[in-house]
DONU-673252 format. One line per 2 residues: number of its first residue (from 1); their letters; for each residue z, x, y of N, C-alpha, C, O. Coordinates in nm, 4 decimals. Layout:
N
NUM) a) Z,X,Y,Z,X,Y,Z,X,Y,Z,X,Y | ...
REM end
This chain:
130
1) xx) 0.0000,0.0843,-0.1186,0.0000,0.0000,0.0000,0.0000,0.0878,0.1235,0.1011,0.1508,0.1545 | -0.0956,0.0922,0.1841,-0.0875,0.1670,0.3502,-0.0808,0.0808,0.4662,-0.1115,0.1340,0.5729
3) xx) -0.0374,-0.0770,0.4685,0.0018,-0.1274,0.5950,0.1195,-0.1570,0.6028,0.1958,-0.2311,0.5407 | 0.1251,-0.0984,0.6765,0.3097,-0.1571,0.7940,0.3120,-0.2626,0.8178,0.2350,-0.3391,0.8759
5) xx) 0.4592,-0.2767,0.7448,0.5202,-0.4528,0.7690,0.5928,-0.4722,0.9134,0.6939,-0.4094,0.9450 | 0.5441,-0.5435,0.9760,0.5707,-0.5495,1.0818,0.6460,-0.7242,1.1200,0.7442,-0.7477,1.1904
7) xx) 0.5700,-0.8094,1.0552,0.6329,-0.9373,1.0923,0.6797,-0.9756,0.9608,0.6959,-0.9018,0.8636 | 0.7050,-1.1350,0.9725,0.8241,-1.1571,0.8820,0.6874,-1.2630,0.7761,0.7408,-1.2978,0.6708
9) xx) 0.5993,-1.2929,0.7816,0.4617,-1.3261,0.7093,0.4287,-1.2116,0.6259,0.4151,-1.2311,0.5051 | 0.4133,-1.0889,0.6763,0.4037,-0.9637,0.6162,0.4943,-0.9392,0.5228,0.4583,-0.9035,0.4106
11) xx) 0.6277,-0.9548,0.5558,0.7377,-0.9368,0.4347,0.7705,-1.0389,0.3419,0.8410,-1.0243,0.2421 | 0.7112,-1.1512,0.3833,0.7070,-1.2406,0.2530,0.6329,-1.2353,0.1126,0.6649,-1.2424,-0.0061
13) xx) 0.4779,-1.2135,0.2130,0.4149,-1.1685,0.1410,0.4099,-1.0331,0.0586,0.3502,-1.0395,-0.0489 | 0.4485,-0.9476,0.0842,0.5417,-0.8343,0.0135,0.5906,-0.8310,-0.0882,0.5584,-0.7731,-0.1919
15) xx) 0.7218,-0.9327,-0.0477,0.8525,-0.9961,-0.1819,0.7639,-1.0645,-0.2539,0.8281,-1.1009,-0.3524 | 0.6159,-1.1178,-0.2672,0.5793,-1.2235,-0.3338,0.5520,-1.1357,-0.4476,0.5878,-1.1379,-0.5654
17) xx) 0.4448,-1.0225,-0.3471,0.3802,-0.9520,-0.4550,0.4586,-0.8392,-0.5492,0.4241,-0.7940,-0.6584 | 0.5591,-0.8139,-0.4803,0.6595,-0.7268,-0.5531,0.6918,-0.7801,-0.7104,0.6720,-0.7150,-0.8130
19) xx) 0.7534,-0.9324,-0.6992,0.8046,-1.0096,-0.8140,0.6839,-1.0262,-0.9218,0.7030,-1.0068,-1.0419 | 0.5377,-1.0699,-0.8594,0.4545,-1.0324,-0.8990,0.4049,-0.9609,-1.0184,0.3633,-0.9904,-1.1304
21) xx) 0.4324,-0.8264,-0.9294,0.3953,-0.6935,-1.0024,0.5022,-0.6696,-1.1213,0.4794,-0.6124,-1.2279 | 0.6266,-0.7279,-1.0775,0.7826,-0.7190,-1.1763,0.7568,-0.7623,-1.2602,0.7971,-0.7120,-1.3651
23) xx) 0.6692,-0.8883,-1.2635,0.6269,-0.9440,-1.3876,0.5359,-0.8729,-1.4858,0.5592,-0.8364,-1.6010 | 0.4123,-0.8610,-1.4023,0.3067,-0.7775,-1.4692,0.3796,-0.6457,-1.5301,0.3272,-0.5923,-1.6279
25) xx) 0.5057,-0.5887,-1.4721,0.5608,-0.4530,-1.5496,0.5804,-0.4983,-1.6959,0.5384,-0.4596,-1.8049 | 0.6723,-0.6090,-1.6469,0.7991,-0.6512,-1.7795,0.6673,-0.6752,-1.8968,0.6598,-0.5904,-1.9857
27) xx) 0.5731,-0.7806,-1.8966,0.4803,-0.8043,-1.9677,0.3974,-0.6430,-2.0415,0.3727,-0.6467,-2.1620 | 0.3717,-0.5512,-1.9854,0.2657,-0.5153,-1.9901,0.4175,-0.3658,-2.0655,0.3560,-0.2663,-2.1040
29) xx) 0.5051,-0.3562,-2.0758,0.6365,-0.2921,-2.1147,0.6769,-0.3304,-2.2520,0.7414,-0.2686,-2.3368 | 0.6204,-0.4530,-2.2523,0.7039,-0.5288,-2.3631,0.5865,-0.5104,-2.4692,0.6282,-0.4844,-2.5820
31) xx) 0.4177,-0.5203,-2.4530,0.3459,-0.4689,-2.4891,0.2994,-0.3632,-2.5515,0.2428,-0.3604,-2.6608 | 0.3323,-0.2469,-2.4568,0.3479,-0.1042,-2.5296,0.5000,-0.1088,-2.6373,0.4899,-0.0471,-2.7434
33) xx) 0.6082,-0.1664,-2.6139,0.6878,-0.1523,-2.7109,0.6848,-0.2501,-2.8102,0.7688,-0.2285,-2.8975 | 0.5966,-0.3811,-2.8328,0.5459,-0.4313,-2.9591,0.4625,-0.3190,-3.0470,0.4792,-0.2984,-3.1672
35) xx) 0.3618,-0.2456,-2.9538,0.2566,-0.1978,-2.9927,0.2783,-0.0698,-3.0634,0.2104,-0.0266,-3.1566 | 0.3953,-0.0068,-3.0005,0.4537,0.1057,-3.0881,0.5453,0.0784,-3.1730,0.5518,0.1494,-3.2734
37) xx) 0.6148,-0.0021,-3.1601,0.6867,-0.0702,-3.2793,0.6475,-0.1272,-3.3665,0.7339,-0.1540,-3.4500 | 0.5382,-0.1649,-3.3902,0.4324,-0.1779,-3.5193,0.3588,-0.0650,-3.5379,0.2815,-0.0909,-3.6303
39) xx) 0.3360,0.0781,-3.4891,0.2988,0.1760,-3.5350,0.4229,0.2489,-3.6429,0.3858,0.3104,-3.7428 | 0.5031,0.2407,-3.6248,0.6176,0.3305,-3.6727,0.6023,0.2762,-3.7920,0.5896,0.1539,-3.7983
41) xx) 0.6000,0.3707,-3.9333,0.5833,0.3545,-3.9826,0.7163,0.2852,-4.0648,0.8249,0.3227,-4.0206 | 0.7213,0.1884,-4.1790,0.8730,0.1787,-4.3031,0.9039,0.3077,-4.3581,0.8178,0.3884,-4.3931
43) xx) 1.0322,0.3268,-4.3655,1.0350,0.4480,-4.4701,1.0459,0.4040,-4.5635,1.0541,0.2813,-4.5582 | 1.0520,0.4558,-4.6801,1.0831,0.4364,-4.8282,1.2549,0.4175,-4.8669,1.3256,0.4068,-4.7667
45) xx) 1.3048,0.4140,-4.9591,1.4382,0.4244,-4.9906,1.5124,0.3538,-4.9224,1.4960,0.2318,-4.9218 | 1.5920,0.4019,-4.8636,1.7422,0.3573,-4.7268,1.6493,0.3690,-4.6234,1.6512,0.4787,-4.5676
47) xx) 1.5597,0.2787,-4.5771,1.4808,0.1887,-4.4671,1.5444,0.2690,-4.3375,1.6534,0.2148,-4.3196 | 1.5333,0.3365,-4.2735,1.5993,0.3703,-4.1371,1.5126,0.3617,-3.9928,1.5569,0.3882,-3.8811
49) xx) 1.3921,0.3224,-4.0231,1.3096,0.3374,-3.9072,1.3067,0.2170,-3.8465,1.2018,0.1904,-3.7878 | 1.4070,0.1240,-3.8442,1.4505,0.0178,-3.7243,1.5560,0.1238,-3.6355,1.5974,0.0548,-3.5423
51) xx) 1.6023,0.2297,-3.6280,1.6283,0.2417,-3.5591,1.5940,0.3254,-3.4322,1.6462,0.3254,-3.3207 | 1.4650,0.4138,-3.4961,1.3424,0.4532,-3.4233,1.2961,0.3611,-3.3089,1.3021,0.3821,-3.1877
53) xx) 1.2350,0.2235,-3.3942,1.2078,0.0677,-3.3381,1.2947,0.0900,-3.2484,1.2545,0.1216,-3.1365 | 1.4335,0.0797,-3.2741,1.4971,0.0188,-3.1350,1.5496,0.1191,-3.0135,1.5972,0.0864,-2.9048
55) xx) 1.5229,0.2680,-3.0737,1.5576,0.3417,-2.9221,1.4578,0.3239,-2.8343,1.4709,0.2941,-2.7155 | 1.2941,0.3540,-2.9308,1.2312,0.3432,-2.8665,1.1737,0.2313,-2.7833,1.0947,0.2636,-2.6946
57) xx) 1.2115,0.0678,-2.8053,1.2114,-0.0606,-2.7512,1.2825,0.0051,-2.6043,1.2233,-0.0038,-2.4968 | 1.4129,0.0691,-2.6180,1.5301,0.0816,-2.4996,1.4288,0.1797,-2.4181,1.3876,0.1359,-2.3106
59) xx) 1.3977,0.2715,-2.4478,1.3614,0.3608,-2.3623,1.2029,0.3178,-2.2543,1.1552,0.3355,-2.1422 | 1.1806,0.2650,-2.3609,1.0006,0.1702,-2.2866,1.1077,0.1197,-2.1909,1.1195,0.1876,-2.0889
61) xx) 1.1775,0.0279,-2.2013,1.1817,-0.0749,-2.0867,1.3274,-0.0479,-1.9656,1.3406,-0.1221,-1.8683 | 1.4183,0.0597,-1.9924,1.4884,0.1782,-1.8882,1.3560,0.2443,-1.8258,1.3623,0.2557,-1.7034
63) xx) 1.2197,0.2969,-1.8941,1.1139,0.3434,-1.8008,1.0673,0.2986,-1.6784,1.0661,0.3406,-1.5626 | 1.0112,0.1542,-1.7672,0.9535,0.0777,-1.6858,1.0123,0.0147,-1.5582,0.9537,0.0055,-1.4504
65) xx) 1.1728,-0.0393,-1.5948,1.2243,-0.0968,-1.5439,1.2289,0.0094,-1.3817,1.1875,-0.0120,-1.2678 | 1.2974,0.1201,-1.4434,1.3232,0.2095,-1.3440,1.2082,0.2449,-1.2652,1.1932,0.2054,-1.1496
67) xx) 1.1244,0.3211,-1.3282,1.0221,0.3385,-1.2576,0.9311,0.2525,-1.1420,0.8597,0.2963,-1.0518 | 0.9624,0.1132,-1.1810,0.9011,0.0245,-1.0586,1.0027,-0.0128,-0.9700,0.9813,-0.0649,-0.8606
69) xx) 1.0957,0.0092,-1.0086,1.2107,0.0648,-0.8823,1.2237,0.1169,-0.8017,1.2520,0.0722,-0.6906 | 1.2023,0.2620,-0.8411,1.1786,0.4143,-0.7689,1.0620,0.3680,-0.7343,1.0379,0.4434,-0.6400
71) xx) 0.9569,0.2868,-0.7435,0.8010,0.2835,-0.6809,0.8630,0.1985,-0.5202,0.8529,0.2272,-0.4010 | 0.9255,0.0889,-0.5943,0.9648,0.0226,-0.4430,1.0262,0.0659,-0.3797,1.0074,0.0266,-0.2645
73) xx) 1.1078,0.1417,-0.3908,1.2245,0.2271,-0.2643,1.1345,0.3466,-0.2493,1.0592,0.3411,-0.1521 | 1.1292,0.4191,-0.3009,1.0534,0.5482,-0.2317,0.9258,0.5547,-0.1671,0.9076,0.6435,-0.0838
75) xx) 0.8316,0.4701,-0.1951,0.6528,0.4594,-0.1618,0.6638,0.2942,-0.1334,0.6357,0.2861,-0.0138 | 0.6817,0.2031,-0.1661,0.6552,0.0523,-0.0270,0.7742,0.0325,0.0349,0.7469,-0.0437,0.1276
77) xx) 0.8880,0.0561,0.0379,0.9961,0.0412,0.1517,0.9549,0.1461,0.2376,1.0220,0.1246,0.3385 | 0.8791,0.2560,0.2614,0.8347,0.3502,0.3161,0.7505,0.2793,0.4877,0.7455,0.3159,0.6052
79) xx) 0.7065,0.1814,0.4179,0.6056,0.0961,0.4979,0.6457,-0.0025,0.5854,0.5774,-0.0654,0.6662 | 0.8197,-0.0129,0.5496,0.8916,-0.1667,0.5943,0.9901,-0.0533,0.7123,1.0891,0.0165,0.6902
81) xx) 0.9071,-0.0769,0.8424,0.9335,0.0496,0.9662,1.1055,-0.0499,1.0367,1.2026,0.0187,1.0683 | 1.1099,-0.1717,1.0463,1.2082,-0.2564,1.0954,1.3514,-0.2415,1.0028,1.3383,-0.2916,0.8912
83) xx) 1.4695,-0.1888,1.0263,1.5787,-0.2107,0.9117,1.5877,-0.3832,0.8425,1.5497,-0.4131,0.7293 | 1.6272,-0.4467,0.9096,1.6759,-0.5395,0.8967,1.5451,-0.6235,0.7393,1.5675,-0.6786,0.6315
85) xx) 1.4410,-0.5929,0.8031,1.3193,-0.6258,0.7086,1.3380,-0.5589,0.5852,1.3583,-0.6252,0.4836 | 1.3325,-0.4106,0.5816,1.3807,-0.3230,0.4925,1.4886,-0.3238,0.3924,1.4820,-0.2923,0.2735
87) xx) 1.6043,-0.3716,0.4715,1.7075,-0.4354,0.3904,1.6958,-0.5388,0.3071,1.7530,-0.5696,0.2026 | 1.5943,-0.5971,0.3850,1.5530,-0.7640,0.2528,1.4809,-0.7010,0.1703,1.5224,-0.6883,0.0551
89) xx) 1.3583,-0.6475,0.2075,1.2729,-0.5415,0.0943,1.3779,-0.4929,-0.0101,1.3535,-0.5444,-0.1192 | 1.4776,-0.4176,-0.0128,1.5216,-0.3195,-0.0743,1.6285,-0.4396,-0.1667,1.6899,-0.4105,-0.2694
91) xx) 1.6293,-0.5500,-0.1119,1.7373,-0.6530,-0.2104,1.5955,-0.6854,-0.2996,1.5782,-0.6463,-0.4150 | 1.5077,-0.7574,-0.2285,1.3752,-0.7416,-0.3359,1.3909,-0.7072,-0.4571,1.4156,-0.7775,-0.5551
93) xx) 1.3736,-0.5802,-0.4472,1.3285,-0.4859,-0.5200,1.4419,-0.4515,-0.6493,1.4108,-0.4301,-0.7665 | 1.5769,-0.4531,-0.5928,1.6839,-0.5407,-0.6604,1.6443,-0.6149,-0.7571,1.6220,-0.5645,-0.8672
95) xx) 1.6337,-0.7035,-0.7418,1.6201,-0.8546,-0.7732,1.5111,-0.8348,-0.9182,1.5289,-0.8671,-1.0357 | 1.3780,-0.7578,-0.8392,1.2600,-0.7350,-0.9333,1.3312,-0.6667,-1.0247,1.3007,-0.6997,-1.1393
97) xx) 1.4318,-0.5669,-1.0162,1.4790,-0.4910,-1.1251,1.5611,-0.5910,-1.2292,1.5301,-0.6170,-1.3455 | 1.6671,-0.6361,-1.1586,1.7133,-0.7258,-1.2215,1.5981,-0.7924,-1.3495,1.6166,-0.7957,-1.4712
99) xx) 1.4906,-0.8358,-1.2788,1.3894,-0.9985,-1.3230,1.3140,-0.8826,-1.4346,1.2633,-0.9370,-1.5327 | 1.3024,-0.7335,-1.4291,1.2423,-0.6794,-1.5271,1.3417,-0.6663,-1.6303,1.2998,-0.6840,-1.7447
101) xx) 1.4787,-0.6361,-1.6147,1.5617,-0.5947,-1.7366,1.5960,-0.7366,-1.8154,1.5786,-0.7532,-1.9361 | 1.6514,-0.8417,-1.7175,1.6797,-0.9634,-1.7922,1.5415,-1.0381,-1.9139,1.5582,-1.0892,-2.0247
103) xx) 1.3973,-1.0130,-1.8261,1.3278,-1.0313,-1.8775,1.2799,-0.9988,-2.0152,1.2637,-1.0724,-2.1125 | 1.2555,-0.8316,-1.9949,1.2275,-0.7784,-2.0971,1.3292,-0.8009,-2.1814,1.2838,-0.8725,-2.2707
105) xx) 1.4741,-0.7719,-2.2066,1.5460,-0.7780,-2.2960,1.5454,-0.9173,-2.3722,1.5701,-0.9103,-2.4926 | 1.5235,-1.0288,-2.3246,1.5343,-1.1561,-2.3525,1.3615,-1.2125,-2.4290,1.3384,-1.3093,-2.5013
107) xx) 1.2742,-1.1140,-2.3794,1.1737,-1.1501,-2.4528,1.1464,-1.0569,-2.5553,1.0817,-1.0866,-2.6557 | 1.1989,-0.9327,-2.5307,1.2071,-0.8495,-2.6877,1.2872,-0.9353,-2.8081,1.2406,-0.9405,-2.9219
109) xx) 1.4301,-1.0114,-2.7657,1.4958,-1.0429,-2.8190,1.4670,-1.1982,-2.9280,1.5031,-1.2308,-3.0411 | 1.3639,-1.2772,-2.7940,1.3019,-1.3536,-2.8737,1.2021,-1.3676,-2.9728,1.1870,-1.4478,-3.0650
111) xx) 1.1230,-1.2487,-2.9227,1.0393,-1.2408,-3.0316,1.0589,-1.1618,-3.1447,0.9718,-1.1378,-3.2283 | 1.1958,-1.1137,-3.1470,1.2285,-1.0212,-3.2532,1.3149,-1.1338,-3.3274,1.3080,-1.1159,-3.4490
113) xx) 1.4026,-1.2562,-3.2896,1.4336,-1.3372,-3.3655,1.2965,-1.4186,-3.4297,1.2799,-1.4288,-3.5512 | 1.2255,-1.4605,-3.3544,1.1216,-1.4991,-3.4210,1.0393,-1.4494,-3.5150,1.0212,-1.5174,-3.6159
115) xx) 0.9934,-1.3608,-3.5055,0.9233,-1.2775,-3.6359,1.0489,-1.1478,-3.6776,1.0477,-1.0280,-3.6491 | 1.1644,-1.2399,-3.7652,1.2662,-1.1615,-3.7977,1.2226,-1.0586,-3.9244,1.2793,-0.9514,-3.9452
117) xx) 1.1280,-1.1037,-3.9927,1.1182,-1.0058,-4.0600,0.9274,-0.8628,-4.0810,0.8647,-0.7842,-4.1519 | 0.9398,-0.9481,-3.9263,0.8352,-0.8163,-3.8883,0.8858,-0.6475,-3.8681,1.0012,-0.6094,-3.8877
119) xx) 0.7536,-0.5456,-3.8182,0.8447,-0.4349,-3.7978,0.9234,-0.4381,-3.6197,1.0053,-0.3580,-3.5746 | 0.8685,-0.5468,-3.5577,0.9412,-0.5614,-3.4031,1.0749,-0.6330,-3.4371,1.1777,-0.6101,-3.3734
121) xx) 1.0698,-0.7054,-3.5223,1.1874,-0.7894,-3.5326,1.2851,-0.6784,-3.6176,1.4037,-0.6797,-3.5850 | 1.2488,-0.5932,-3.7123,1.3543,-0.4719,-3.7121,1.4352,-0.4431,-3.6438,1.5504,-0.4190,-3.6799
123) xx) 1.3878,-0.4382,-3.5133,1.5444,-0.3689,-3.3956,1.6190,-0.4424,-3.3716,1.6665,-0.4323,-3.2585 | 1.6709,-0.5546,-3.4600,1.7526,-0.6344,-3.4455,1.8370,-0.5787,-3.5975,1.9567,-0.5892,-3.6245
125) xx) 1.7343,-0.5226,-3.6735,1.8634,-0.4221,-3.8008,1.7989,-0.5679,-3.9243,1.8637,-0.5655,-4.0289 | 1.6862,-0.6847,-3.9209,1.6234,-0.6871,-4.0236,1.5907,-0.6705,-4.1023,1.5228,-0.5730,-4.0698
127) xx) 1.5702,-0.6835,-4.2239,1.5193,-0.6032,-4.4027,1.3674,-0.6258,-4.3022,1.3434,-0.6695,-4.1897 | 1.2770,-0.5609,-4.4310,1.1639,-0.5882,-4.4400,1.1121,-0.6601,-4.5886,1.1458,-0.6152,-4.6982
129) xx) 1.0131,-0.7947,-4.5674,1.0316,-0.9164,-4.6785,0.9626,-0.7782,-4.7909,0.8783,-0.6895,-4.7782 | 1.0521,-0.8241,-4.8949,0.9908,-0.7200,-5.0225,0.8774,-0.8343,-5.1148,0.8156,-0.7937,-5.2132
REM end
């Protein structure tokens, strides 16, 4: 983003697209950690690779989460020149963090109850159907 928020139309539109984009993270997070969580392979014997599944579920979405965090405070609050504006920006951006962690965790969680005995539904500590 290279325009300066200057009025309060400008910063709405901002917060819109911020939540937006929060979404498009959480979605597109939850994606890569379906997508690698069906790569990992079963082991044989004493089954242990749900727990592969589930660091790596945690760590996708602490990335993501964070990282579009650090995008909004460091590079588009950059742009929000007024405090008072800035301060709403920066609750924003809050908020988006919040709307990515509650999100993601709650839709990993559902779809791992739902296909309980897939390899995503593993990181919930699942068998796999023999």
């Amino acid at each position: 983003m290279n325009n300066i928020v200057t009025t309060v139309q400008q910063l709405s539109a901002l917060q819109t697209t911020t939540y937006i984009y929060a979404v498009l993270v959480l979605v597109v997070a939850f994606a890569v950690a379906f997508g690698i969580a069906n790569a990992i392979a079963w082991q044989g014997g004493n089954d242990r690779s749900y727990i592969k599944r589930r660091i790596t579920t945690a760590i996708i979405g602490l990335l993501a989460s964070l990282g579009y965090w650090l995008y909004c405070i460091a590079v588009v609050a950059d742009n929000v020149r007024n405090q008072g504006f800035r301060a709403q920006y920066e609750n924003t951006a809050a908020l988006a963090l919040g709307l990515i962690v509650v999100g993601y965790v709650g839709l990993c969680f559902l779809v791992a109850v739902v296909a309980r005995k897939s390899k995503f539904g593993s990181i919930l500590g699942a068998e796999k159907e023999h």
